[in-house]
N, C-alpha and C positions, 0 to 999 in steps of 0.2 A: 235791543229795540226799545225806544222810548216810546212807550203808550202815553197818548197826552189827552187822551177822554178817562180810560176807566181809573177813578181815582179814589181811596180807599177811604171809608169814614170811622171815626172814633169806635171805639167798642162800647164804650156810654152812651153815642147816639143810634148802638143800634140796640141794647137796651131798652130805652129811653121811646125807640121807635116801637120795639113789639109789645110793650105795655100801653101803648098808646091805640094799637089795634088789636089786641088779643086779652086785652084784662091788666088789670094793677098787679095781678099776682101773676101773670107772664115772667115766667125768665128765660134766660136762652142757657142750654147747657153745652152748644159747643157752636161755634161760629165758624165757616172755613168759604176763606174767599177761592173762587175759582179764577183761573187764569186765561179759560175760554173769551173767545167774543171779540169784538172791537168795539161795541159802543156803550154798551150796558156797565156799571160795576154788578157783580153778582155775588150773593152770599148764601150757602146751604147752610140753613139752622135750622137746630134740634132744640128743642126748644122743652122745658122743663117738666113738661106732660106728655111728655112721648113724640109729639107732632113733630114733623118734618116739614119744610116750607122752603122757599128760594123767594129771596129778596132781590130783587133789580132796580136799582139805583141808576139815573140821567146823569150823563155828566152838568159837573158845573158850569152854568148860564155863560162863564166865559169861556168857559173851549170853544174854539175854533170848528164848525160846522159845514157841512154844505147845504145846497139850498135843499135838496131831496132830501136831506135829513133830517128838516124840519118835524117837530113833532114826533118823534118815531115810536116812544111809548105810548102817546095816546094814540097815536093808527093799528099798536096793538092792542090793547082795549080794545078798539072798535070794535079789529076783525075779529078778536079771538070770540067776544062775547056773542058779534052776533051769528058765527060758525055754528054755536053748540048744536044748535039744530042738526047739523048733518053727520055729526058721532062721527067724527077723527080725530085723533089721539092727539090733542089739543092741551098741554096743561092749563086749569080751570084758574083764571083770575079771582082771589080770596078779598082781595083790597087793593085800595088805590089811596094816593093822598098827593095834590100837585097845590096845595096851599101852602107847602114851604115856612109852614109853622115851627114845624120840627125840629127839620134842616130843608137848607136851602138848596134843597134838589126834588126834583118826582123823583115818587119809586111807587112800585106796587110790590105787593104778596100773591106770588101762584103756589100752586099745589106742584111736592116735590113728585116727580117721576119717576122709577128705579129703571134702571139700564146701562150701558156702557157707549158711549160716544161711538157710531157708528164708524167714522174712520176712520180711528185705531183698532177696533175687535174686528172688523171686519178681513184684518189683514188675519188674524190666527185662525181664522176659517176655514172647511174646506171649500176646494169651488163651486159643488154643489149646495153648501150651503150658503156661498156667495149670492150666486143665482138664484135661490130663495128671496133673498131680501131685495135684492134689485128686480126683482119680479114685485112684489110687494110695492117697493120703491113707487115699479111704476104703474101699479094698479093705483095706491094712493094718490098722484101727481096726474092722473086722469079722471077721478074723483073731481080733486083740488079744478081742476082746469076747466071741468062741468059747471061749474057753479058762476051762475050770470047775477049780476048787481040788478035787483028789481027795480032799482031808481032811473036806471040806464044811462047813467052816465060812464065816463071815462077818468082815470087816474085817482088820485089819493083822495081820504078826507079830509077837513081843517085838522091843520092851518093849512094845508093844503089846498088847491082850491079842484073842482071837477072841471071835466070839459064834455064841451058836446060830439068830438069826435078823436078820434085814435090817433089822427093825425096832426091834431091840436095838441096833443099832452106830449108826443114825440116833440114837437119843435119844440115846446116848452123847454122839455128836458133837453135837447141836445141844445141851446141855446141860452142855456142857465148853465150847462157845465162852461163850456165853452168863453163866456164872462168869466167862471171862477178861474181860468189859465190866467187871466192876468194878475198881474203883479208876482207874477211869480218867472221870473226874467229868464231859469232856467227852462222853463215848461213854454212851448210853441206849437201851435201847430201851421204850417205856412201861409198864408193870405192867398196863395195863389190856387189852391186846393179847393176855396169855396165851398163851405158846410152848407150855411144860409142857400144857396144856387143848386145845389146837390139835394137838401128836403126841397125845394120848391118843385122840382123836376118827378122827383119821385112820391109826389103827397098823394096820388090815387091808390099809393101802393097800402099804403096803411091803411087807408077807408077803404080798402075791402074790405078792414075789422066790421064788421057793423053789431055785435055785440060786446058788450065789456063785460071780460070772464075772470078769473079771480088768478092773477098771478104772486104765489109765495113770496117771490124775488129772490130769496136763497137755499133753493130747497135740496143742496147738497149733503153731501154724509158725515159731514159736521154738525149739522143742526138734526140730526136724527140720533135717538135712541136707538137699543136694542136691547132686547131682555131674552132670558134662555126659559122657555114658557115648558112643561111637560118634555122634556131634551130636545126642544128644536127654538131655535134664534127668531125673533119675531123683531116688528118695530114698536116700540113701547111708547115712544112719544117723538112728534114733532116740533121743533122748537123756533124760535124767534121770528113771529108772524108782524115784525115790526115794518117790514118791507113790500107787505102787501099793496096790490094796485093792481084794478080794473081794469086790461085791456086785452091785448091777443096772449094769450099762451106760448106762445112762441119767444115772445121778452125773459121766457125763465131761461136764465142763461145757463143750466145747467143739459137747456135740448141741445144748443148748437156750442157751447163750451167745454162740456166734458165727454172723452169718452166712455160712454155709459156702456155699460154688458148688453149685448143681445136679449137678456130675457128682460131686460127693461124694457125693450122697446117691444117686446112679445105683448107683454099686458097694457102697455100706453097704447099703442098699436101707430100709427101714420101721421106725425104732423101734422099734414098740407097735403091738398092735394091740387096746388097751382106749383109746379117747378120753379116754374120764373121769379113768381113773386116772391117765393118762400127763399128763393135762393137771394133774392135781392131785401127782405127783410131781415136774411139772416147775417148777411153783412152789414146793414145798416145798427142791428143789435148788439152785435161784437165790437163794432166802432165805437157806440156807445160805453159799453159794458168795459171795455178795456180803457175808453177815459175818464168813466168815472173810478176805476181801480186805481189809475195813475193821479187822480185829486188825491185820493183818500190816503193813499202811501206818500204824498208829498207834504200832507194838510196833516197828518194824524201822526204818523208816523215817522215825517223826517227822512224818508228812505229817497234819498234823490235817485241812484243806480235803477231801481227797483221803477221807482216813477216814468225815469225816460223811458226803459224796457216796453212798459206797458202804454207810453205815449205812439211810441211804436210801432205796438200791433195798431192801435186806435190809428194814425196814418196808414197803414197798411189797408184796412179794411178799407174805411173811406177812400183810398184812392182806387181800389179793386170795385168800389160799389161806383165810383163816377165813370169807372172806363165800362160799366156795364150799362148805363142810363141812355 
């Protein structure tokens, strides 16, 4: 698989970088890139005083982006710093530097986390201690989904821009992915199907939002920790809040994408409680959700097979969500 974001930097520039933010007498005594992620480069360093740190490196200014992907380390900055307030296992932001004095990429310094990648250990589990953490999972993820934007607006920060309704940031996005299909002769979706015709039909559906609530955007069990605390598996940290955005809760596409365990949804507790609507935003989400997969594996990754699959599902829902309108 050709990764065409995360891209590796010098061992002198990352030298060069933590004596720049940790002291002249900074050394790093052992640098190990991870192979996690899609957009970030990531480095865990040990660094010559004992400390442990994770480095997150942007790709280079020319990689190929979409437009939601704008900014994604400064949206996390934003969220992570201004979460602290509500103690979730958040790793803490140490440093930032997007002046490209250094090297010509942002990165920031967080605080390293101990744990094990939630969706691999979770598999050597028993089920009850499965169901432990997806209990957890989803007390957390109903936490995360509590928390309203006091600004009250909708969608991302800059570069980003807000909106004043739910139903404004949806068209946005499905009409910005839907630009990014062109030029790309193998990737279509039909003229005849009508996106544009399909939100205008349905735009009261989303302004039933009328708060903007804090969506993760990837809050699956890859991006989760897990630590073995007193002999039972907890979650140790939550990771990559680069995805975050203001609107329904329900956009977390891990409610209506993954089959989640029962005791997930035991401590989340009930979606919705409109059938109709829930059921007609939750196909407008997966349409979404499944084209922008199919950009990202076409634009990033070069997976043509992989792209139409998921172009796909994205016709499928959309044409399930017009014969429902």
């Amino acid at each position: 698989m050709k990764q065409r974001l995360k891209y590796p930097i010098h061992p002198a520039s990352i030298r060069q970088i933590v004596k720049q933010h940790f002291g002249a007498d900074a050394t790093v005594a052992l640098a190990t890139m991870s192979r996690g992620g899609l957009f970030n480069t990531l480095y865990k360093l040990q660094l010559g005083d004992g400390r442990t740190v994770v480095l997150r490196i942007a790709p280079p200014r020319e990689k190929p982006l979409l437009a939601c992907e704008a900014g994604l380390l400064q949206r996390e900055i934003h969220f992570t710093r201004a979460l602290q307030k509500y103690h979730l296992p958040i790793p803490r932001v140490l440093c930032t530097d997007f002046s490209k004095r250094v090297i010509d990429r942002n990165y920031i310094f967080t605080e390293y986390c101990p744990g094990y990648n939630a969706f691999y250990r979770l598999k050597m589990l028993t089920p009850p201690e499965q169901d432990a953490l997806y209990g957890e999972l989803g007390r957390y993820a109903k936490r995360i989904h509590a928390i309203e934007n006091p600004a009250g607006w909708f969608g991302a920060p800059a570069p980003l821009k807000p909106f004043r309704k739910w139903s404004e940031f949806v068209r946005w996005h499905a009409l910005t992915l839907l630009q990014e299909l062109h030029g790309k002769s193998f990737m279509a979706l039909p003229s005849s199907l009508g996106v544009p015709t399909i939100l205008d039909k349905m735009q009261e559906t989303p302004d039933e939002i009328k708060t903007p609530r804090l969506i993760h955007g990837d809050l699956w069990l890859r991006n989760i920790l897990i630590a073995r605390r007193q002999g039972t598996y907890t979650i140790s940290a939550i990771l990559d809040w680069d995805r975050c955005t203001w609107g329904d809760p329900y956009f977390e596409w891990i409610l209506h994408g993954l089959d989640l365990r029962p005791a997930f949804w035991q401590e989340y507790g009930t979606p919705d409680t409109n059938p109709r609507s829930h059921e007609k935003r939750k196909l407008l989400y997966k349409a979404l959700g499944c084209l922008q997969a199919s950009l990202e594996d076409a634009v990033h990754f070069n997976l043509r097979m992989q792209a139409l699959q998921m172009l796909h599902h994205s016709l499928a829902n959309f044409t399930e969500l017009s014969k429902a309108l």
